[in-house]
C-alpha positions as CSV (number, residue, x, y, z in Angstrom):
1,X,-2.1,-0.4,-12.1
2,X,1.1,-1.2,-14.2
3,X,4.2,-1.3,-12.5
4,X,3.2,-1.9,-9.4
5,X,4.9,-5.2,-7.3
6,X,3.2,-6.2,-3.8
7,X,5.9,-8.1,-1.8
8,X,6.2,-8.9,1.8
9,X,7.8,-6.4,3.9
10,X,11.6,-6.1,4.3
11,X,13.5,-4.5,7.3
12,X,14.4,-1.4,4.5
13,X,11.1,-0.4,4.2
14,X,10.0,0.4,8.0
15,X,10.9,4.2,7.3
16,X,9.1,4.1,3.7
17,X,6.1,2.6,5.9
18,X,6.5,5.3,8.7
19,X,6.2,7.8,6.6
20,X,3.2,6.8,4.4
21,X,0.8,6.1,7.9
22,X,2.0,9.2,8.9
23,X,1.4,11.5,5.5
24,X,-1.9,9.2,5.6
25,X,-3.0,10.5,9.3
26,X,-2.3,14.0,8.7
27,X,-3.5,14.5,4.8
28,X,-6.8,12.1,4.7
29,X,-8.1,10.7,8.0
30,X,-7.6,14.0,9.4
31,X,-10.9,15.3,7.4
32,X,-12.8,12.8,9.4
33,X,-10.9,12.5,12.6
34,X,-9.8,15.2,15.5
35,X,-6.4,17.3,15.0
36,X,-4.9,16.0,18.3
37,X,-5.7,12.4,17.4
38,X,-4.5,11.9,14.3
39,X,-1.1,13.9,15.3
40,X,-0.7,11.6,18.3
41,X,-1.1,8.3,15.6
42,X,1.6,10.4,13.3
43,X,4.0,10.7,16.2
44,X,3.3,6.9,17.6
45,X,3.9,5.5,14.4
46,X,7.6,5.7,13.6
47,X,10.5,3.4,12.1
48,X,9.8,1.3,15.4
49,X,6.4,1.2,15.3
50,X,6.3,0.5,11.0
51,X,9.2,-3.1,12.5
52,X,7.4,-4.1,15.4
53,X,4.1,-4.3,13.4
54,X,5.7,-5.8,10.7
55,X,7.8,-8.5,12.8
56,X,4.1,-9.5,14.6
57,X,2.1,-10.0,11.4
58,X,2.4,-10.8,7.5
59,X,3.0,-7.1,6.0
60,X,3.0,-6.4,2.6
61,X,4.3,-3.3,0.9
62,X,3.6,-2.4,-3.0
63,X,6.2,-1.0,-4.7
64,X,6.9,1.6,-8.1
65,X,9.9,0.6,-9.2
66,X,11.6,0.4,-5.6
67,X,9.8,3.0,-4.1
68,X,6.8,2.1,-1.2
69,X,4.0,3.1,-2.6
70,X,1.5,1.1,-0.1
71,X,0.9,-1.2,2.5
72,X,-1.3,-3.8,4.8
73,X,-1.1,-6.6,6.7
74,X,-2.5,-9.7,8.4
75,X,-2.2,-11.6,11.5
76,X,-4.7,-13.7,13.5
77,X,-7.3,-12.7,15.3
78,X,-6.7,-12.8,19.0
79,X,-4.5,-16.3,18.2
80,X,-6.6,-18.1,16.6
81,X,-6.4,-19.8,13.9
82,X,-10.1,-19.5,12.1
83,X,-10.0,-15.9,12.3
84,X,-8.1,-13.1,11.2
85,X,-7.7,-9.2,11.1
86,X,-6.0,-7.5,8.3
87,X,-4.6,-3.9,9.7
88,X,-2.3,-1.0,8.9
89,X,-3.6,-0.5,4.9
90,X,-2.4,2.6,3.5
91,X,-1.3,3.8,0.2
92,X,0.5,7.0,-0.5
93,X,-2.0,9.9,-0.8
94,X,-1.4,11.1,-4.4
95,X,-1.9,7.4,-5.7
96,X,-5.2,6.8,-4.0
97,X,-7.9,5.9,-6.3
98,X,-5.5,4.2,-8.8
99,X,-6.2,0.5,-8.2
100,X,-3.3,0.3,-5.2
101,X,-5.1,-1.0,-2.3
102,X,-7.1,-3.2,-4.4
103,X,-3.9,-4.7,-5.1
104,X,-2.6,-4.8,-1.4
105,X,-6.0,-6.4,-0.3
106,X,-5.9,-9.3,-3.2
107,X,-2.3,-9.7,-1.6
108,X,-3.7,-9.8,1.8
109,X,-6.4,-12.2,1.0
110,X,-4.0,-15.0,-0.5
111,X,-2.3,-14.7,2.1
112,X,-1.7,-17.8,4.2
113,X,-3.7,-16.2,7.7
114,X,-6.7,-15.0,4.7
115,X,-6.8,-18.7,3.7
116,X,-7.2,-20.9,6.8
117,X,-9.8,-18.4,8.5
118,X,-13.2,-18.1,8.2
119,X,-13.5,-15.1,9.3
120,X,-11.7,-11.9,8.5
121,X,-12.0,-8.7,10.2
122,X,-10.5,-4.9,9.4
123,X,-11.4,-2.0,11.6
124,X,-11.8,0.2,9.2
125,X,-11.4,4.7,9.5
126,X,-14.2,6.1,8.4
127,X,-12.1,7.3,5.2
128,X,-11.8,3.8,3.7
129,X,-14.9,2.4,4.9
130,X,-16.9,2.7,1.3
131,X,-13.7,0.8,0.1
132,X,-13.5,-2.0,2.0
133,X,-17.3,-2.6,1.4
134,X,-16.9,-2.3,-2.1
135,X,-14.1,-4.9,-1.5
136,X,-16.7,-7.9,0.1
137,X,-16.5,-6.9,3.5
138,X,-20.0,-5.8,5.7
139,X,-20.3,-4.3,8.6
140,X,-19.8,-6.0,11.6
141,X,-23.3,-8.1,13.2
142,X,-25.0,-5.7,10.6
143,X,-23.9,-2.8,12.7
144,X,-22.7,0.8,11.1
145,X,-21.6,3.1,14.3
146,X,-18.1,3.5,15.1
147,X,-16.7,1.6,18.2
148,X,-14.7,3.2,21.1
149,X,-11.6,3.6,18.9
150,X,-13.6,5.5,15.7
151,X,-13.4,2.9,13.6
152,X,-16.1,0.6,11.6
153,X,-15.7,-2.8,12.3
154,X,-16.1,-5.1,9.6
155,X,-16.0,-8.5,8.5
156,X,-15.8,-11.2,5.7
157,X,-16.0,-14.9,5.7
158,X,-14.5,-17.6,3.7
């Protein structure tokens, strides 16, 4: 998509983030998820939440111009240093399907965590699921049922 820039996250963007995750939990994963759930992610995810996740992994953010548009990040898995888990990928809902978290995965997947690991691991909604596979990833031990938390676990290696 033209015009968009993926950067790493900057302290000015934890609201922009915030609000994305949150328009993302009550306009999309609520079609797949319960009400009460997805409001109680909405309300755990503010400015705090959008830093402190930031400030523990690598978290990118694409941009329009100099609006947040997107987002996702990486840390390791559990500490170590062969495998990681990318987390928190979201674009804004009226620029989904436009090539946006294609972008924000490439970004995730040069990413310094992405490079050393041979292993890589999202838990994925059951929204973005189709995405991710169409991205490389499979599920989990061969293994398509949700885990305790609703998500799809899957994985990639290097």
């Amino acid at each position: 998509m033209e015009n968009i820039t993926i950067r790493r996250f900057r302290e000015c963007d934890a609201q922009s983030v915030s609000e994305l995750v949150r328009r993302n939990s009550m306009e999309v994963n609520i079609k797949d998820y319960p009400r009460e759930y997805m409001e109680r992610l909405a309300e755990i995810f503010d400015y705090n939440k959008a830093l402190s996740k930031a400030n523990s992994s690598h978290m990118y953010v694409a941009c329009m111009a100099e609006k947040v548009v997107g987002c996702g990040s990486i840390v390791s898995f559990w500490g170590k240093e062969d495998e990681s888990i990318l987390s928190t990928i979201f674009v804004l809902p009226e620029f989904h399907g436009k090539g946006i978290g294609r972008l924000i995965i490439e970004s995730l997947e040069k990413d310094e965590y992405f490079i050393r690991s041979k292993r890589i691991e999202i838990p994925s909604t059951i929204t973005a699921c189709e995405f991710y596979k169409k991205m490389g990833y499979k599920y989990k031990n061969g293994i398509s049922k949700l885990d305790d938390e609703g998500h799809y676990r899957l994985e990639k290696f290097n």
